[in-house]
mmCIF file of the N, C-alpha and C atoms, coordinates in Angstrom:
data_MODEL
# 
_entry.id   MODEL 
# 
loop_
_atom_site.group_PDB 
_atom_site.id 
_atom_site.type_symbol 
_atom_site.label_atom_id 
_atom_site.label_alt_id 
_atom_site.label_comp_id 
_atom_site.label_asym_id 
_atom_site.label_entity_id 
_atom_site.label_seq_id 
_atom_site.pdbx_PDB_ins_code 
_atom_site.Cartn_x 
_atom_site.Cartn_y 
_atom_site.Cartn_z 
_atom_site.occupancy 
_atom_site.B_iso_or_equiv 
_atom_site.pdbx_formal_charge 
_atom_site.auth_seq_id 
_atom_site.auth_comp_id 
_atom_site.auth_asym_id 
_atom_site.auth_atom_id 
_atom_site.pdbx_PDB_model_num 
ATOM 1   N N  . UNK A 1 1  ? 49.618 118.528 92.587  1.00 0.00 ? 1  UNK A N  1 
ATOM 2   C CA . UNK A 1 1  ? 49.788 119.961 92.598  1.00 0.00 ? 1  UNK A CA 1 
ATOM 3   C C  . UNK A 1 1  ? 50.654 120.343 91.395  1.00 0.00 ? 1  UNK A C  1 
ATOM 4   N N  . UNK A 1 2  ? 50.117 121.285 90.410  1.00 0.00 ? 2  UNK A N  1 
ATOM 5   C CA . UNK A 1 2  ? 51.063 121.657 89.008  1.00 0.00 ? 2  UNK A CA 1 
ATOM 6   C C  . UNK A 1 2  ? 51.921 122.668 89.496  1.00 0.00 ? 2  UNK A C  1 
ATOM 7   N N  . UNK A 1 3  ? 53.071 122.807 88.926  1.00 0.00 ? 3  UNK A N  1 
ATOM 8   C CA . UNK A 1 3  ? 53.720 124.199 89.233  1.00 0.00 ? 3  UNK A CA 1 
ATOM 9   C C  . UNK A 1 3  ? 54.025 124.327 87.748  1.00 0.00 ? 3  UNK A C  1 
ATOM 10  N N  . UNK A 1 4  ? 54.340 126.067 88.123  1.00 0.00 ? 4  UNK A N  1 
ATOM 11  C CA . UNK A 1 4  ? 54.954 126.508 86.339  1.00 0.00 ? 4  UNK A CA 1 
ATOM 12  C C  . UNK A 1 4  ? 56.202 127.678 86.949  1.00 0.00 ? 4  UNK A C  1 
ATOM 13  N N  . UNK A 1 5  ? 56.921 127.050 85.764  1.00 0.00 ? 5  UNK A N  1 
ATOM 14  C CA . UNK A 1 5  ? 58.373 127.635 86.601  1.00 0.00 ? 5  UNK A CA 1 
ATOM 15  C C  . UNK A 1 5  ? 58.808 128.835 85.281  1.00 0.00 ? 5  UNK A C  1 
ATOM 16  N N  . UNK A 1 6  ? 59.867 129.593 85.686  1.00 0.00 ? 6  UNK A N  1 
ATOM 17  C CA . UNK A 1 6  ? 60.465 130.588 84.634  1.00 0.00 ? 6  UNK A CA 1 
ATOM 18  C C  . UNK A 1 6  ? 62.065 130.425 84.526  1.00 0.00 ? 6  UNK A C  1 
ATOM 19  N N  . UNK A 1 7  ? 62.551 129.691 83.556  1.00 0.00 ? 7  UNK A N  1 
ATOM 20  C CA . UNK A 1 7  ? 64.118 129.318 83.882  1.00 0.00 ? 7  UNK A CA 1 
ATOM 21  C C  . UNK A 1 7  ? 65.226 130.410 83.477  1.00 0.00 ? 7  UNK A C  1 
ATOM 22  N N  . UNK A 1 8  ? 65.778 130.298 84.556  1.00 0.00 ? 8  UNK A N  1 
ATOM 23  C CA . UNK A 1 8  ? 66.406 131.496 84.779  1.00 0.00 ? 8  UNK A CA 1 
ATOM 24  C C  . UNK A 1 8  ? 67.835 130.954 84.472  1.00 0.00 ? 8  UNK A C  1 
ATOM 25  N N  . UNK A 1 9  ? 68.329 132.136 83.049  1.00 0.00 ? 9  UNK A N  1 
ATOM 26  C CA . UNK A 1 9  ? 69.492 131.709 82.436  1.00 0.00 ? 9  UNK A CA 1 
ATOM 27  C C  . UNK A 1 9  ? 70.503 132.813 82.740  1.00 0.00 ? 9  UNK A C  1 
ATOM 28  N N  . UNK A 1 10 ? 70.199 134.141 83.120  1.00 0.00 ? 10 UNK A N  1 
ATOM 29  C CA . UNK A 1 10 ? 71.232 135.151 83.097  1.00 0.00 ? 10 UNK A CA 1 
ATOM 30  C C  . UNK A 1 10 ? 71.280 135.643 84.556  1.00 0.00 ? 10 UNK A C  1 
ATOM 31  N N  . UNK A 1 11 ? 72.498 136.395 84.496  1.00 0.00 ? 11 UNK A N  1 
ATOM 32  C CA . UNK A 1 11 ? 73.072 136.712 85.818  1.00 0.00 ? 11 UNK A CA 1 
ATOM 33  C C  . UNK A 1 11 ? 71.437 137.380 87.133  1.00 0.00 ? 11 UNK A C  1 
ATOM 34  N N  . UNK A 1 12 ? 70.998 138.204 85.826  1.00 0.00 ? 12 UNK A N  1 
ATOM 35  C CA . UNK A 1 12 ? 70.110 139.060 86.223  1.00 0.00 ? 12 UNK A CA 1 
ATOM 36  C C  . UNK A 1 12 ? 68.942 138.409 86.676  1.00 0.00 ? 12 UNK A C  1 
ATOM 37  N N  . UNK A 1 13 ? 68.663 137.378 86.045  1.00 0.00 ? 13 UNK A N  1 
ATOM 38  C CA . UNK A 1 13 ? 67.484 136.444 86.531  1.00 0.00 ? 13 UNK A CA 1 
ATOM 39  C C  . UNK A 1 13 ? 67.568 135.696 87.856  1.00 0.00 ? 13 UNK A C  1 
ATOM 40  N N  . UNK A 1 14 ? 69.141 134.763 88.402  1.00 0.00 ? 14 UNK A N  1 
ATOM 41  C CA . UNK A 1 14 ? 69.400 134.797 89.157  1.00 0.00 ? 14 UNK A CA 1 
ATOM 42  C C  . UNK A 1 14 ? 69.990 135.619 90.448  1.00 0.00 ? 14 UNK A C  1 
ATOM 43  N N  . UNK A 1 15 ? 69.860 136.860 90.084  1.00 0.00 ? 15 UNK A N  1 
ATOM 44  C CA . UNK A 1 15 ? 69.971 137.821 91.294  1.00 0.00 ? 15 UNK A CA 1 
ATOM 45  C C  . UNK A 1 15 ? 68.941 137.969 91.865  1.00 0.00 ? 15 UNK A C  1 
ATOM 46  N N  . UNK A 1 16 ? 67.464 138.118 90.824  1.00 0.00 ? 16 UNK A N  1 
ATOM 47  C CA . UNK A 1 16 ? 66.098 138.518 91.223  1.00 0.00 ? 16 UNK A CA 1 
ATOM 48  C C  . UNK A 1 16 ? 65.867 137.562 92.170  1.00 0.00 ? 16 UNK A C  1 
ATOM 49  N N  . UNK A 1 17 ? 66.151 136.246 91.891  1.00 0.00 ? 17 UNK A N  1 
ATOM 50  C CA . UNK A 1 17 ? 65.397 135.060 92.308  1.00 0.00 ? 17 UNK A CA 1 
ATOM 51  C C  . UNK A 1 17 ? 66.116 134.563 93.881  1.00 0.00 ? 17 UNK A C  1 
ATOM 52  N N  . UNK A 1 18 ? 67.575 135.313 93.736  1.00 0.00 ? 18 UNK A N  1 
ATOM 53  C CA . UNK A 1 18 ? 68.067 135.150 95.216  1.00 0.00 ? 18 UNK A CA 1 
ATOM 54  C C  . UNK A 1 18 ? 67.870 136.444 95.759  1.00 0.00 ? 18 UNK A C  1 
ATOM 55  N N  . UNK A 1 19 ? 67.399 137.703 95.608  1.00 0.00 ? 19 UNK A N  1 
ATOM 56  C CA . UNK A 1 19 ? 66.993 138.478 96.362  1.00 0.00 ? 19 UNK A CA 1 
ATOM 57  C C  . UNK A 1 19 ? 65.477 138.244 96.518  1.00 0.00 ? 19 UNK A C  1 
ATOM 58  N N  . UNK A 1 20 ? 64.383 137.775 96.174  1.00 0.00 ? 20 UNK A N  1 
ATOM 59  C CA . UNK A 1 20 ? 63.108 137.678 96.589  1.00 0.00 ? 20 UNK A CA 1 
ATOM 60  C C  . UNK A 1 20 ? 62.889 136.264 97.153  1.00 0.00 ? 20 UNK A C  1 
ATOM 61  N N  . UNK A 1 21 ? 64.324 135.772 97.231  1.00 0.00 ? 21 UNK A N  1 
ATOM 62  C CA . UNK A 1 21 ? 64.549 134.273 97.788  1.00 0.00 ? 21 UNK A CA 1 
ATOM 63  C C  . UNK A 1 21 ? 62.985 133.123 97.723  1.00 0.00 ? 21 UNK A C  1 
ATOM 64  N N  . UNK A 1 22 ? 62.930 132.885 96.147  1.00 0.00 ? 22 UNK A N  1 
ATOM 65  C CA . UNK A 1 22 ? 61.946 132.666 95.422  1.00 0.00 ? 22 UNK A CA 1 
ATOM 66  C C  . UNK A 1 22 ? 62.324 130.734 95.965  1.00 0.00 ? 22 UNK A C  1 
ATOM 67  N N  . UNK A 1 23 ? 62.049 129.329 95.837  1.00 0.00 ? 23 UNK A N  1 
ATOM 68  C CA . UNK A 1 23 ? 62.304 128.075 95.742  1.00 0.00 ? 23 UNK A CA 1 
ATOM 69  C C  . UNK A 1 23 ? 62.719 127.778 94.112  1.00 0.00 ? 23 UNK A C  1 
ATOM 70  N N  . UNK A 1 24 ? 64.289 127.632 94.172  1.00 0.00 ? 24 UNK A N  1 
ATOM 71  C CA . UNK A 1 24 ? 64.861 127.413 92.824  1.00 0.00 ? 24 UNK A CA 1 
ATOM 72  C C  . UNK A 1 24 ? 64.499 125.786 92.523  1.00 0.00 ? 24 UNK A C  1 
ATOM 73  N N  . UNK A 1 25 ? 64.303 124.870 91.607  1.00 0.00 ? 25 UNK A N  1 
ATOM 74  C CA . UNK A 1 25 ? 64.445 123.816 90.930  1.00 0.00 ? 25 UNK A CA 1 
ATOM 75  C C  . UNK A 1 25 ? 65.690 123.423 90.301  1.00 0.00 ? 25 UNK A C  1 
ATOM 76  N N  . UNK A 1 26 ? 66.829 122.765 90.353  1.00 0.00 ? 26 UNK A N  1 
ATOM 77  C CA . UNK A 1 26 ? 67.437 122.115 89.516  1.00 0.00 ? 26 UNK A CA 1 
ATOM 78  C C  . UNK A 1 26 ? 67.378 120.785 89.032  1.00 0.00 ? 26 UNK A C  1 
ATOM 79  N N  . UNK A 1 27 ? 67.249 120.982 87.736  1.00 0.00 ? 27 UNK A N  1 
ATOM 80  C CA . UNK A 1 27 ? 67.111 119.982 86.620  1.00 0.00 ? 27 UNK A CA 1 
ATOM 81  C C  . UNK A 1 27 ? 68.426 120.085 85.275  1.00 0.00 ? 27 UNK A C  1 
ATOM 82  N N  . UNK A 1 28 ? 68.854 118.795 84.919  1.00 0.00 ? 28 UNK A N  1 
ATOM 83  C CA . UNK A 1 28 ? 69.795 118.511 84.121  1.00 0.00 ? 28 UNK A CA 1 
ATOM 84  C C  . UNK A 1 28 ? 69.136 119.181 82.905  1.00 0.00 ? 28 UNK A C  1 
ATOM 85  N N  . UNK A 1 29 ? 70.537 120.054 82.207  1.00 0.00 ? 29 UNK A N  1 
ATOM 86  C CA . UNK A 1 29 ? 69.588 120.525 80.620  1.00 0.00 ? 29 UNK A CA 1 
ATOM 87  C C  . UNK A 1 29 ? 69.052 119.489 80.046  1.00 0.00 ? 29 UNK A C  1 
ATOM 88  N N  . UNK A 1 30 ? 68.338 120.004 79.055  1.00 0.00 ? 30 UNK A N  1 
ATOM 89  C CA . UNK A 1 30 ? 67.874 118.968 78.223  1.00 0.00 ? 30 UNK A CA 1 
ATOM 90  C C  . UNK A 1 30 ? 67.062 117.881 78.582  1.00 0.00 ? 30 UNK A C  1 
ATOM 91  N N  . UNK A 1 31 ? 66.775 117.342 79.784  1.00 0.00 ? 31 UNK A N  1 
ATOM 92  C CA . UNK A 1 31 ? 66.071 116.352 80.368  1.00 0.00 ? 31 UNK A CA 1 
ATOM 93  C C  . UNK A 1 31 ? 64.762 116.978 81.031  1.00 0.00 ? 31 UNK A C  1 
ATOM 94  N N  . UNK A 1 32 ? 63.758 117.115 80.735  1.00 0.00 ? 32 UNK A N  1 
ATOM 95  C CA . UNK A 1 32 ? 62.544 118.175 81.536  1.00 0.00 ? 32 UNK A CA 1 
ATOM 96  C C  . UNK A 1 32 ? 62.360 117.101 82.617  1.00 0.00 ? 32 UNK A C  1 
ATOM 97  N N  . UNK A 1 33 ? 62.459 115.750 82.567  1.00 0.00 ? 33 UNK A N  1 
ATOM 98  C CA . UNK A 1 33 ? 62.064 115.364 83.498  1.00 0.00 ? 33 UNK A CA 1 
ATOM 99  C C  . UNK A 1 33 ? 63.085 114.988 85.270  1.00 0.00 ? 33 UNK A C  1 
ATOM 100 N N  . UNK A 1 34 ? 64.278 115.089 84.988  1.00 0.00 ? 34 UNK A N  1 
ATOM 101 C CA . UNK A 1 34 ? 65.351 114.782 85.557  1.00 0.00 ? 34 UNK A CA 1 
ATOM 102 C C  . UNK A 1 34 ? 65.665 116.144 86.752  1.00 0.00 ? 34 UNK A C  1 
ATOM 103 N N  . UNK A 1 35 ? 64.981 116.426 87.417  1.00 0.00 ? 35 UNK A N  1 
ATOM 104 C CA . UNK A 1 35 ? 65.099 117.122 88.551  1.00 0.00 ? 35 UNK A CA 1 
ATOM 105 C C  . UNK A 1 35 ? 65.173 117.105 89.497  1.00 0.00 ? 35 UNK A C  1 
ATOM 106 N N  . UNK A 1 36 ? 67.017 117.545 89.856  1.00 0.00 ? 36 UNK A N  1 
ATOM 107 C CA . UNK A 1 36 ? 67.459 116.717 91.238  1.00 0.00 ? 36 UNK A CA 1 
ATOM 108 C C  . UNK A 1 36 ? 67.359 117.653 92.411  1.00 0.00 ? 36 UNK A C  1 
ATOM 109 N N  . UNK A 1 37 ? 67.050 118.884 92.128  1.00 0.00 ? 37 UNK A N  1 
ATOM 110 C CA . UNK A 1 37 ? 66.865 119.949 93.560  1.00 0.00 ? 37 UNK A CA 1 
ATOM 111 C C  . UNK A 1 37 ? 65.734 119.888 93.441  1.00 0.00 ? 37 UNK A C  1 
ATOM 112 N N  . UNK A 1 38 ? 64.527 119.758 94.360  1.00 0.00 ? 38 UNK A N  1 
ATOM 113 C CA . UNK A 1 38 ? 63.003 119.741 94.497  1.00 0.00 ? 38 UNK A CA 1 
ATOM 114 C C  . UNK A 1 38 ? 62.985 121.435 94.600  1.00 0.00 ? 38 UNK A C  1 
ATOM 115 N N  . UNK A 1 39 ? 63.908 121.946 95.506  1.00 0.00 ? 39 UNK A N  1 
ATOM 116 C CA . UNK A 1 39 ? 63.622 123.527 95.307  1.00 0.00 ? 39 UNK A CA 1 
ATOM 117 C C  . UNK A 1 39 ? 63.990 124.117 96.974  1.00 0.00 ? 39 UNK A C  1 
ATOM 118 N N  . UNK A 1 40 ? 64.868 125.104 96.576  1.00 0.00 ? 40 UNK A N  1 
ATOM 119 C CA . UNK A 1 40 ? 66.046 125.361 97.642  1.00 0.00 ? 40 UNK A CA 1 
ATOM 120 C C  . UNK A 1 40 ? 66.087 126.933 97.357  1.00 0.00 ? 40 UNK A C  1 
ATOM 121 N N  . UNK A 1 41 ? 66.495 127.571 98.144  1.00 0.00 ? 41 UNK A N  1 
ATOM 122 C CA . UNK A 1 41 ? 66.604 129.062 97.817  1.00 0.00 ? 41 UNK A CA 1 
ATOM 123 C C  . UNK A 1 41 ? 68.464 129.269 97.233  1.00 0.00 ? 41 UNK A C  1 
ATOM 124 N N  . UNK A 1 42 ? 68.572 130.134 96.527  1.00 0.00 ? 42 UNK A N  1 
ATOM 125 C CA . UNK A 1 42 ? 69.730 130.514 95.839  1.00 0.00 ? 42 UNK A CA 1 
ATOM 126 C C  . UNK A 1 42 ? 70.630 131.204 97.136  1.00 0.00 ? 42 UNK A C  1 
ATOM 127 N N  . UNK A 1 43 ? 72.052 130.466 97.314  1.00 0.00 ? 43 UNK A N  1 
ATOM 128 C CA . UNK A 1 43 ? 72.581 131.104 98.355  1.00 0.00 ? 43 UNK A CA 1 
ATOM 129 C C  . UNK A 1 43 ? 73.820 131.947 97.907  1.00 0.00 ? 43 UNK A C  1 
ATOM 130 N N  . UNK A 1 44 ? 74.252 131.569 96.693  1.00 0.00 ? 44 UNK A N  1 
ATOM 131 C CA . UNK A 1 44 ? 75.189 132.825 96.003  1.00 0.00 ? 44 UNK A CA 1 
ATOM 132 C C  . UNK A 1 44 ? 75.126 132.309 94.533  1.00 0.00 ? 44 UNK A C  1 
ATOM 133 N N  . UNK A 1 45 ? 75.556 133.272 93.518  1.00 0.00 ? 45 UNK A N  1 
ATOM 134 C CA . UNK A 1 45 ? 75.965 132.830 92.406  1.00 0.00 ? 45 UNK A CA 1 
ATOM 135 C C  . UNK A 1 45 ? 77.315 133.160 91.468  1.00 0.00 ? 45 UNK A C  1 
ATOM 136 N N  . UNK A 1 46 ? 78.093 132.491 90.587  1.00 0.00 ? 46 UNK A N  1 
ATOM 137 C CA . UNK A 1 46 ? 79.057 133.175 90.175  1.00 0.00 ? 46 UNK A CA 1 
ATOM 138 C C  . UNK A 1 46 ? 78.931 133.010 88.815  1.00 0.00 ? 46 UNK A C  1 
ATOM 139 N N  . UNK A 1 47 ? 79.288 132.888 87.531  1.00 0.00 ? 47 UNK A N  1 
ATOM 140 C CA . UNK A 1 47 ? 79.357 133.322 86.054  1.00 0.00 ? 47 UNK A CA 1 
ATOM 141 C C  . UNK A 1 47 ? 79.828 131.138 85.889  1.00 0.00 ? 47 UNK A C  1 
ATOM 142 N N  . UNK A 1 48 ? 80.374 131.221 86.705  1.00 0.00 ? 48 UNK A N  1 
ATOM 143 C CA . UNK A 1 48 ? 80.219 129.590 86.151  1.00 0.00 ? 48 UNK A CA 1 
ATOM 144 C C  . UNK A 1 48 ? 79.364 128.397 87.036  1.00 0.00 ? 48 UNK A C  1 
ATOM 145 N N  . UNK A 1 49 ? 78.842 128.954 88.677  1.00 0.00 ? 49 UNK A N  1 
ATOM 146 C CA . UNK A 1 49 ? 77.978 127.969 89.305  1.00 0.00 ? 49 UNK A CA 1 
ATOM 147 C C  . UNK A 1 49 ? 76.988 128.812 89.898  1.00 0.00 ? 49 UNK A C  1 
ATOM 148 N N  . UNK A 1 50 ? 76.205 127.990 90.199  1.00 0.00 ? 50 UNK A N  1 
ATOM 149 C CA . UNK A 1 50 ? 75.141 128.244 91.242  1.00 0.00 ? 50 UNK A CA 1 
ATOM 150 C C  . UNK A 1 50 ? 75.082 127.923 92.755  1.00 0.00 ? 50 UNK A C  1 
ATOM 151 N N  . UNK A 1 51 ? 75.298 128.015 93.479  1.00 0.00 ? 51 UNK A N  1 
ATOM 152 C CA . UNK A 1 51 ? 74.694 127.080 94.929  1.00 0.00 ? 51 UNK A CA 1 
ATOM 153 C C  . UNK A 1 51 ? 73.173 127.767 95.657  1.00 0.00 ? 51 UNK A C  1 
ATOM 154 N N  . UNK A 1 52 ? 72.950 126.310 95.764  1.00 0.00 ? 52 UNK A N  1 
ATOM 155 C CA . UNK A 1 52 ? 71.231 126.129 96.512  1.00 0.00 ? 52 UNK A CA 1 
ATOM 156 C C  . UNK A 1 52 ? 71.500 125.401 97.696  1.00 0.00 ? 52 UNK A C  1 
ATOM 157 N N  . UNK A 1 53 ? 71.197 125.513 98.875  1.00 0.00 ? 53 UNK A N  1 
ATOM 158 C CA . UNK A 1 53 ? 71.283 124.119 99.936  1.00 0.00 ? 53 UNK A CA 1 
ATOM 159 C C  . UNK A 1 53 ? 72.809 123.926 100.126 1.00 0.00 ? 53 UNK A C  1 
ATOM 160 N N  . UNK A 1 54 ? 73.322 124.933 99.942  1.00 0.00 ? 54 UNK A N  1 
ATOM 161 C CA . UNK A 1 54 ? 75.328 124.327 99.873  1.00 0.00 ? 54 UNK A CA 1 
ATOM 162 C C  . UNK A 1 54 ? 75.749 123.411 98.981  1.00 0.00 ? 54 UNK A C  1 
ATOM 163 N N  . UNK A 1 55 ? 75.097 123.470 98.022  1.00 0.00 ? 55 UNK A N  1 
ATOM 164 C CA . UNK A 1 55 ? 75.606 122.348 97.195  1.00 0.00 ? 55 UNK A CA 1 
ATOM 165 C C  . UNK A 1 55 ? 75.746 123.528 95.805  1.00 0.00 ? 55 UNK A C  1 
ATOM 166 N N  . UNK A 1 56 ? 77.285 123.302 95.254  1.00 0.00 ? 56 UNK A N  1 
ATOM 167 C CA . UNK A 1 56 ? 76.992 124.411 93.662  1.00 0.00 ? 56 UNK A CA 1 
ATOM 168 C C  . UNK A 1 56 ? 76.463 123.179 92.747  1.00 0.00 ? 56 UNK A C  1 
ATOM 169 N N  . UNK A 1 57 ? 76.019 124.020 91.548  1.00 0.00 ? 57 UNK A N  1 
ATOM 170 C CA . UNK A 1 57 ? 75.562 123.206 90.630  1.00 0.00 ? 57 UNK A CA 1 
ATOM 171 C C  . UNK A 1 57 ? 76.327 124.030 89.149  1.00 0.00 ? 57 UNK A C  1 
ATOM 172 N N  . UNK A 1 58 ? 76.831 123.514 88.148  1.00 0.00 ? 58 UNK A N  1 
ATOM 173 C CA . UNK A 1 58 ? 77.860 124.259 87.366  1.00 0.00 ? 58 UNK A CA 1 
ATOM 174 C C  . UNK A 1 58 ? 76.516 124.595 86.290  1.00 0.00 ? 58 UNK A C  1 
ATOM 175 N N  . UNK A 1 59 ? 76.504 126.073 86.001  1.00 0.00 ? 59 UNK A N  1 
ATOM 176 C CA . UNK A 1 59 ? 75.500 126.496 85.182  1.00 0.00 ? 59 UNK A CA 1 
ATOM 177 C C  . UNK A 1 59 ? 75.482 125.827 83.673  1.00 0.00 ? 59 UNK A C  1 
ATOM 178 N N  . UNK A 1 60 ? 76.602 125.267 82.873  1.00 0.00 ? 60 UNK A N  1 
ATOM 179 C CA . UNK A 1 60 ? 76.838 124.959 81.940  1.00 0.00 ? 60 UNK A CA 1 
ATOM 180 C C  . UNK A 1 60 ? 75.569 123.429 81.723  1.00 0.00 ? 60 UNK A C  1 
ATOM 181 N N  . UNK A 1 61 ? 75.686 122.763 83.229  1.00 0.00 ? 61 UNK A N  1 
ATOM 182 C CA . UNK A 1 61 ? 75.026 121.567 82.617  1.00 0.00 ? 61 UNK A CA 1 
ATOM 183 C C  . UNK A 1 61 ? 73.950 121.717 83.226  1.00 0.00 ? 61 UNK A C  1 
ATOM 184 N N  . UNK A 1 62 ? 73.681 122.670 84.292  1.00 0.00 ? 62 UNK A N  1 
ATOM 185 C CA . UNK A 1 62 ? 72.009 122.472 85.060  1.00 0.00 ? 62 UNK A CA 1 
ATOM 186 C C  . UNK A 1 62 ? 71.099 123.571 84.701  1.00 0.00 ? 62 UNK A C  1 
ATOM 187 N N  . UNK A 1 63 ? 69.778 123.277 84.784  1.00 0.00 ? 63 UNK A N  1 
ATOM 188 C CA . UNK A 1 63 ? 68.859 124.351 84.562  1.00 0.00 ? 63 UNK A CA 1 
ATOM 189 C C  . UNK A 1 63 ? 68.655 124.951 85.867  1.00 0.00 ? 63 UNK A C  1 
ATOM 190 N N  . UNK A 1 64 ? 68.188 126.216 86.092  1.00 0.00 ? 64 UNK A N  1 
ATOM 191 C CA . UNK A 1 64 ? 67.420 126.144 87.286  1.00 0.00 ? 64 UNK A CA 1 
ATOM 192 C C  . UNK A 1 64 ? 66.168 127.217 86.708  1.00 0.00 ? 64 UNK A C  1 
ATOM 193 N N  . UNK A 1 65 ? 65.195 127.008 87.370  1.00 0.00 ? 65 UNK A N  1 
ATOM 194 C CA . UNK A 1 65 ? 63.766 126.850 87.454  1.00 0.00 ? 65 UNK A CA 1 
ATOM 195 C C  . UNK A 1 65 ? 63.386 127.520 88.507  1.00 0.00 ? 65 UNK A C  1 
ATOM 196 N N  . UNK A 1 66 ? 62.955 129.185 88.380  1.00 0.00 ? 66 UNK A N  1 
ATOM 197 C CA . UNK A 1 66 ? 61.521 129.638 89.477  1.00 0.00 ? 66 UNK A CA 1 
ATOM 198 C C  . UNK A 1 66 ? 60.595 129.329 90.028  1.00 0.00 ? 66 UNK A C  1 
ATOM 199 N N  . UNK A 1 67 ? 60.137 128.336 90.822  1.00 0.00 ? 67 UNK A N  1 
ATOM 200 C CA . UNK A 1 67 ? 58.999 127.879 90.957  1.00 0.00 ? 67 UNK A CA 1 
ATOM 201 C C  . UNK A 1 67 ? 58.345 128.723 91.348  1.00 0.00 ? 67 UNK A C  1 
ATOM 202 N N  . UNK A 1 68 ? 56.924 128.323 90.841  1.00 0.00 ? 68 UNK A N  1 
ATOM 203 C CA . UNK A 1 68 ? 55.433 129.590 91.437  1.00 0.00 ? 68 UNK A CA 1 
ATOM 204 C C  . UNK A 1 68 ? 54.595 128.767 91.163  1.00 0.00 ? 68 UNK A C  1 
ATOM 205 N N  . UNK A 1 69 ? 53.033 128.621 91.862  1.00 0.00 ? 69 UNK A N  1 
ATOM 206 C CA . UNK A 1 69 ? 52.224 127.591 91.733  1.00 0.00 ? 69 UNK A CA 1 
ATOM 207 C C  . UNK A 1 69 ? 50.605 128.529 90.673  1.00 0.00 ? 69 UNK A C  1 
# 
């Protein structure tokens, strides 16, 4: 099954994506293949992390990824 994702870098992208509570992806920058959240909904965000699943992820080193099929 392919998916194609839209990576969401600004505040605004991650608001959309936790209000239409879309399945986020996290993946290490720079590594396309290294993706350690399969895909979790966004449960808050702040200017330096993310959390998905209760777990934050620090925006500086992770991507996160819209999934849509």
């Amino acid at each position: 099954m392919d998916f194609t994702y839209k990576i969401l870098e600004s505040d605004i992208d991650l608001l959309a994506a936790a209000l239409s509570e879309v399945k986020v992806a996290v993946a290490v920058k720079d590594m396309e293949e290294d993706v350690l959240e399969s895909g979790g909904r966004i449960i808050e965000y702040t200017p330096n992390s993310v959390r998905i699943r209760g777990l934050s992820y620090c925006r500086r080193m992770y991507e996160f990824r819209a999934l849509s099929r």
